[in-house]
C-alpha positions, 0 to 999 in steps of 0.5 A: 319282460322275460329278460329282465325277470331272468336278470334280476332272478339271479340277483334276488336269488340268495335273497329268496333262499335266505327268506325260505331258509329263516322260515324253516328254520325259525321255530328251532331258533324260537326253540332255543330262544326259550332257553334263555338263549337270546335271539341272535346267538340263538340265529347264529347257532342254527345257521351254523349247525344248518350250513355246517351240515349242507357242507359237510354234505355237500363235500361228501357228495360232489367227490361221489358225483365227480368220481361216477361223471369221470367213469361215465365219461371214461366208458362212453365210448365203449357205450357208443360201440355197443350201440354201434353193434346194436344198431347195425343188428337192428339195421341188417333185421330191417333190410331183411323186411326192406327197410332202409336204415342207414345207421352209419349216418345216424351215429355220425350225426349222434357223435357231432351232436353229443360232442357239441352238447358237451362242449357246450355243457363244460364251457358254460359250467367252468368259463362263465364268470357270471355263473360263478359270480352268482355262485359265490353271491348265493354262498356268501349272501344267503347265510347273511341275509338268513341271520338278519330274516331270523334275528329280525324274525319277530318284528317282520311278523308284527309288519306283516301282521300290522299291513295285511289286510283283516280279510288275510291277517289270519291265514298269514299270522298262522303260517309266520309262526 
């Protein structure tokens, strides 16, 4: 059950973000619906203004936040060596009280396992195809599927209205507006 909840959330993904983007999005399209605008243009200039804006951010950021991993990734060693320094101080204070720490192992230990981890990180993060595949899948579907959610915004409220039982038709009304 686990695995077939992992596989199908991948691919329902840009379907559940298209439906979260439409309803915030929804009352800035009703907005511009009111001036005489009609429901689709309308839909089509918030989502370009919308995704228009994630990428201009998006490009913004991720060549900050590849400078700062390079940097950090530059001066790691260096970060090692000071542990390295810190913990054979700290190792020659504990055999002044008779404890034993042998230090040398614990940083041979950490650099194995750090390197495995990176290892690790970067094949997943550049070698996988499915992540890519899901990667574009998220780029490409979730604006198509916002537009159809936001053109279409109106006759899901009169289904979901029409479907819900009396007891709930209030509370759901309410937060579909």
């Amino acid at each position: 059950i686990i695995f077939i909840s992992l596989f199908y959330s991948k691919i329902l993904l840009p379907f559940f973000l298209g439906a979260f983007i439409a309803y915030l999005l929804n009352p800035l399209v009703n907005l511009i619906q009111g001036k005489k605008l009609n429901r689709n243009l309308s839909s089509i200039a918030v989502l370009t203004f919308f995704f228009g804006f994630i990428i201009i951010f998006s490009l913004s950021v991720i060549p900050i936040v590849i400078k700062q991993t390079i940097n950090f990734l530059e001066k790691f060693p260096f970060l090692l060596d000071k542990l390295e320094s810190y913990l054979t101080m700290i190792s020659s204070i504990l055999k002044n009280y008779m404890i034993n720490f042998d230090h040398v192992n614990f940083l041979k230990n950490f650099h194995n396992s750090i390197g495995v981890i990176l290892k690790s990180v970067i094949y997943k993060l550049f070698y996988s195809s499915t992540a890519i595949i899901n990667l574009l899948s998220l780029i490409f579907l979730t604006p198509i599927v916002s537009w159809y959610l936001l053109k279409d915004w109106k006759k899901i409220n009169v289904f979901v209205s029409s479907n819900t039982p009396k007891k709930y038709k209030k509370n759901i009304n309410n937060n579909l507006k």
